[in-house]
Residue, then its C-alpha position, 0 to 999 in steps of 0.5 A: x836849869x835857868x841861865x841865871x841860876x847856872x851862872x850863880x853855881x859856875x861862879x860859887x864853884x869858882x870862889x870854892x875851887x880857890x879855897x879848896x886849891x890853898x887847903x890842900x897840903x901840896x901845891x895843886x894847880x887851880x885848874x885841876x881843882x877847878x876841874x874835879x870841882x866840875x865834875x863834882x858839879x856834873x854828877x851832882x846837879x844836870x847843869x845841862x849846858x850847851x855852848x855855843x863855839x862862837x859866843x863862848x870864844x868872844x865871851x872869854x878870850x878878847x878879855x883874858x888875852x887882854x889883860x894879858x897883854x896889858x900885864x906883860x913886862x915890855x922889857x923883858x919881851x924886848x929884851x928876849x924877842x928873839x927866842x920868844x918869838x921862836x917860841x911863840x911862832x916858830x914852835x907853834x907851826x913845827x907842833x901844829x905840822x908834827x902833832x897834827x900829822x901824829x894825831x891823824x896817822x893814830x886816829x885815821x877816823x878824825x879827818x887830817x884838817x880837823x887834827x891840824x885844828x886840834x893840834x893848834x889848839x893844843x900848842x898854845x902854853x899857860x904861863x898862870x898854871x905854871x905860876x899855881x904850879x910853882x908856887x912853893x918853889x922860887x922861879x928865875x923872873x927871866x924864865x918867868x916872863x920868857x914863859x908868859x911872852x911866848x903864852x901871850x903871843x903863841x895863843x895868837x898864832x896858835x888861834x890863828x892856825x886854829x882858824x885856817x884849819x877850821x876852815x879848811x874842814x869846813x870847805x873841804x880845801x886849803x890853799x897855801x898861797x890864800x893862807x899865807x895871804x890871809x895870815x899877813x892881813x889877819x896879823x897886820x889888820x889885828x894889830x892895827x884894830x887893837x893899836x887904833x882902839x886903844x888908843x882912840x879910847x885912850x884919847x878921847x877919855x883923856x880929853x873927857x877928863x882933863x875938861x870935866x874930871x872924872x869917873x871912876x866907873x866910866x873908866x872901868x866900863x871903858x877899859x872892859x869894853x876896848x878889848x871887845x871893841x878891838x875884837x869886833x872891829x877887827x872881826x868885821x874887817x876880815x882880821x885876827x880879832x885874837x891878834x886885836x886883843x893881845x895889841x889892844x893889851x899891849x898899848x893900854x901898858x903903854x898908855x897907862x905908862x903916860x899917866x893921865x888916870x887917878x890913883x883910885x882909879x888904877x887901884x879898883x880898876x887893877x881889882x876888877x880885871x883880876x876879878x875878871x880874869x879869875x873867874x873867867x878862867x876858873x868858869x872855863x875850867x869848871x865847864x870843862x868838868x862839868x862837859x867831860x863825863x858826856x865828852x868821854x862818853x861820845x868820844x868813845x863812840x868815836x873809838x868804836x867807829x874807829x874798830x876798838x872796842x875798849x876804853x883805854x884807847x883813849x887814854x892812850x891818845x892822850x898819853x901819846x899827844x901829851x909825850x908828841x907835843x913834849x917831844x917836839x917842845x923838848x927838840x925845839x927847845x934845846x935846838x934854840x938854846x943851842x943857837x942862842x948860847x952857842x953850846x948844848x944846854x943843860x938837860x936840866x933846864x931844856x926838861x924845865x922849859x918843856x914841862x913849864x909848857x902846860x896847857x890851859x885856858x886858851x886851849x880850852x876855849x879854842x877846842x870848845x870854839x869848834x863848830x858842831x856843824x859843816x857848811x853842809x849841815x852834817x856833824x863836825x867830824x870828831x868833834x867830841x873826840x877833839x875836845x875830849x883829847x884837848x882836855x886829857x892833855x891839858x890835865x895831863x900837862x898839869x899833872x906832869x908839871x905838878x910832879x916835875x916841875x918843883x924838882x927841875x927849878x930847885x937851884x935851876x942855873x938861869x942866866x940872871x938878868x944884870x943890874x936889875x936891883x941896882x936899875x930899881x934902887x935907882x929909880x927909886x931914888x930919882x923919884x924920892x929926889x923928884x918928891x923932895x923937889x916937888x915938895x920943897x917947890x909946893x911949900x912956898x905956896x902954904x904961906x898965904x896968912x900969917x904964921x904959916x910959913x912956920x907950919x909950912x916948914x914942919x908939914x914940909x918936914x914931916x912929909x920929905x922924912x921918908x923920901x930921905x930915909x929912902x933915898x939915904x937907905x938906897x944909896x949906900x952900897x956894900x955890907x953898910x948897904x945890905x944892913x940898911x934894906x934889911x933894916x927897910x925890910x924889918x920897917x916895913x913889916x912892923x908898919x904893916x903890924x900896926x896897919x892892921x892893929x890900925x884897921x881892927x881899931x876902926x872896925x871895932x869903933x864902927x861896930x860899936x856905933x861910935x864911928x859912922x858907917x860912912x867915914x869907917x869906909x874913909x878911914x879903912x880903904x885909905x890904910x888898906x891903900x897905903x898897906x896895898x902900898x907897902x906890900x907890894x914895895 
């Protein structure tokens, strides 16, 4: 089949996978739909697909880690460094050595460095399956974010052992001292190709556009290119380029905290990575369905050469990896919290932080990145056998947290972060005061013939009016404060009734010729941004 025609069906596949995810009655993952979506695929049509490790992994990873890093909220991975940081690194090198030995002590046929590259790949977590998972069900936002800083950060050191232990399969030695080494330079040269990057592109497309103004367009193509720019750059200069991508990420969140951008930029530009990222992911899932009959099928050759004869030895491989990679999370989880809280924690909440460690994308991706030869031009040892016991224990992670999870987080006792409401009504007032400010400074300049001055006042009026209400709404404090967010809250609701009556009307008028195509567009996106505005508020 045609490259084209296979791009077409991966991505109608994916635009069905989530429609078919909301259609079901219980909260199934994206990914595991997007999984039997793949299969179905496979059985139905021979997509006949051969991936190439290298170009899948640049293809799909810089972005999708990209975006996000770009998205991580910095407080929170500030603010819980220290246990993030032990997740993230930490957790990884004590899963790697653990789960690698396991794999290798139960499968003797798959070499130990090829079982230190699968346990790598298997430790990276997926802070969007858990988000699917637990959709029905409220998640502390501090549980959440230390969840999505350890995935962010743990793919990083995850790909980086993945690396080494390639590598070492491929040359036949591994050199501690030249690991250690190559592993300072990896990290400190990413970070300092993703940091340069970013921030060049950052300035010069500023620079760009202060003299010449700017495009929409271009700034998109720029913001989807730098994550591949870091990557490469880094790449060239013996570095992580996976590390290049995550820093890139990080400091495009901080130049995008100086401004410098148009509103509509932001807005189709946030539209397009959350494009992006839906459709990257969901086509590694669905070619994960689409690849597992012909993987269990070689796979189980493998099992043969290893003297079983019968199937289910795979399935228990799988079952066996996903309770050791539990095990070791569920002991280092609850030795951390012992640490950071100076008591045992909860076994409710150690259980919810393990299960929430579902695997996914990443993982994918770094077990189909194994190359399918040796230096020396022979197969790569196990290969399918590794990517087959990938997959079982992503499917796995997810079936078990789909179980589990919702019970654990029910009324789930985290500690709370304080004064975060209050920190957000405050900075909601400061920046109503500074509009109020600005506008009162802005009316001055209206008075330019006669008579404006007057209308000068009443437009001033009118547009202070809701920086009043709100700064007067969130000010308040107690039973009288309560009443007036709610009140807000009931506001907002009926405005985005009217919205949408607003926005029916002007379809009709464009339907029935009596509005023009073009100011139908006009009319429509500027009441779809202010609704975006208000939902999101």
């Amino acid at each position: 089949m045609a490259p084209l025609e296979i791009v077409l069906i991966l991505l109608a596949a994916v635009v069905v996978s989530g429609a078919c995810a909301r259609m079901l009655p219980l909260p199934v993952p994206v990914p595991l739909v997007q999984i039997a979506l793949g299969v179905f695929v496979a059985a139905v049509a021979n997509l006949g697909v051969r991936l190439d490790p290298q170009v899948f992994f640049v293809l799909f990873l810089p972005p999708l880690l990209f975006f996000d890093g770009w998205r991580l909220p910095k407080a929170g991975l500030l603010r819980d460094k220290g246990m993030i940081l032990a997740l993230a690194l930490g957790l990884v090198v004590f899963t790697v050595l653990g789960l690698g030995l396991l794999i290798h002590w139960m499968i003797p046929a798959m070499p130990l460095a090829v079982a230190f590259a699968l346990a790598a790949v298997i430790s990276p977590t997926d802070p969007v399956a858990v988000k699917a998972i637990a959709a029905r069900v409220p998640v502390p936002k501090r549980l959440m974010r230390l969840l999505e800083g350890e995935a962010l950060l743990n793919d990083a050191s995850g790909l980086v052992c993945l690396r080494f232990a390639v590598v070492a399969a491929l040359t036949g030695t591994f050199s501690l001292a030249d690991a250690v080494g190559s592993f300072a330079w990896g990290s400190i040269g990413g970070l300092a190709a993703g940091f340069a990057v970013t921030t060049v592109a950052a300035q010069v497309k500023n620079w760009v556009s202060r003299r010449y103004g700017e495009d929409v367009g271009a700034q998109i193509l720029i913001s989807l290119l730098i994550p591949f720019g870091a990557y490469f750059l880094a790449d060239m200069a013996g570095a992580s380029g996976i590390l290049a991508a995550v820093a890139a990420g990080i400091t495009m969140g901080h130049v995008e905290q100086g401004g410098g951008a148009l509103a509509e930029t932001r807005v189709r530009r946030s539209a397009v990575w959350e494009t992006i990222q839906f459709g990257a992911s969901g086509i590694i899932f669905i070619l994960l369905g689409e690849q597992l009959p012909r993987i269990a099928s070689r796979a189980a050759e493998v099992v043969h050469e290893a003297g079983h004869a019968e199937i289910c030895w795979l399935l228990l491989y799988v079952a066996a990896i996903t309770f050791g990679v539990a095990a070791l999370r569920f002991a280092w989880v609850w030795v951390l919290l012992r640490v950071a809280l100076g008591r045992a924690a909860s076994c409710r909440l150690v259980a919810a932080l393990t299960v929430a460690g579902v695997r996914g994308t990443v993982t994918l991706a770094g077990v189909l990145s194994l190359p399918f030869m040796l230096s020396d031009g022979s197969p790569f040892p196990a290969r399918d056998l590794a990517v087959f016991l990938a997959a079982g224990v992503i499917i796995a992670s997810l079936v078990a947290a789909t179980i589990l999870l919702p019970s654990l987080l029910r009324h789930l006792a985290f500690a709370a972060e304080p004064g975060e409401e209050a920190a957000e009504d405050a900075a909601r007032v400061t920046a109503g005061e500074a509009a109020l400010a600005a506008i009162a400074r802005a009316q001055g300049g209206l008075a330019t013939r006669p008579g404006d001055a007057d209308l000068g006042a009443e437009a001033a009026t009118r547009a202070m009016a809701p920086y009043r209400q709100r700064i007067d709404a969130l000010s308040r404090s107690g039973a009288e404060g309560d009443v007036a967010r709610r009140i807000e809250a009931l506001e907002r609701e009926l405005e985005l009734v009217g919205m949408r009556a607003e926005r029916e009307r002007l379809l009709q008028l464009a339907r029935s010729g009596r509005l023009s195509d073009e100011a139908a567009r006009k009319l429509v996106r500027e009441v779809d941004l202010v609704e975006a505005r208000i939902a999101g508020a």
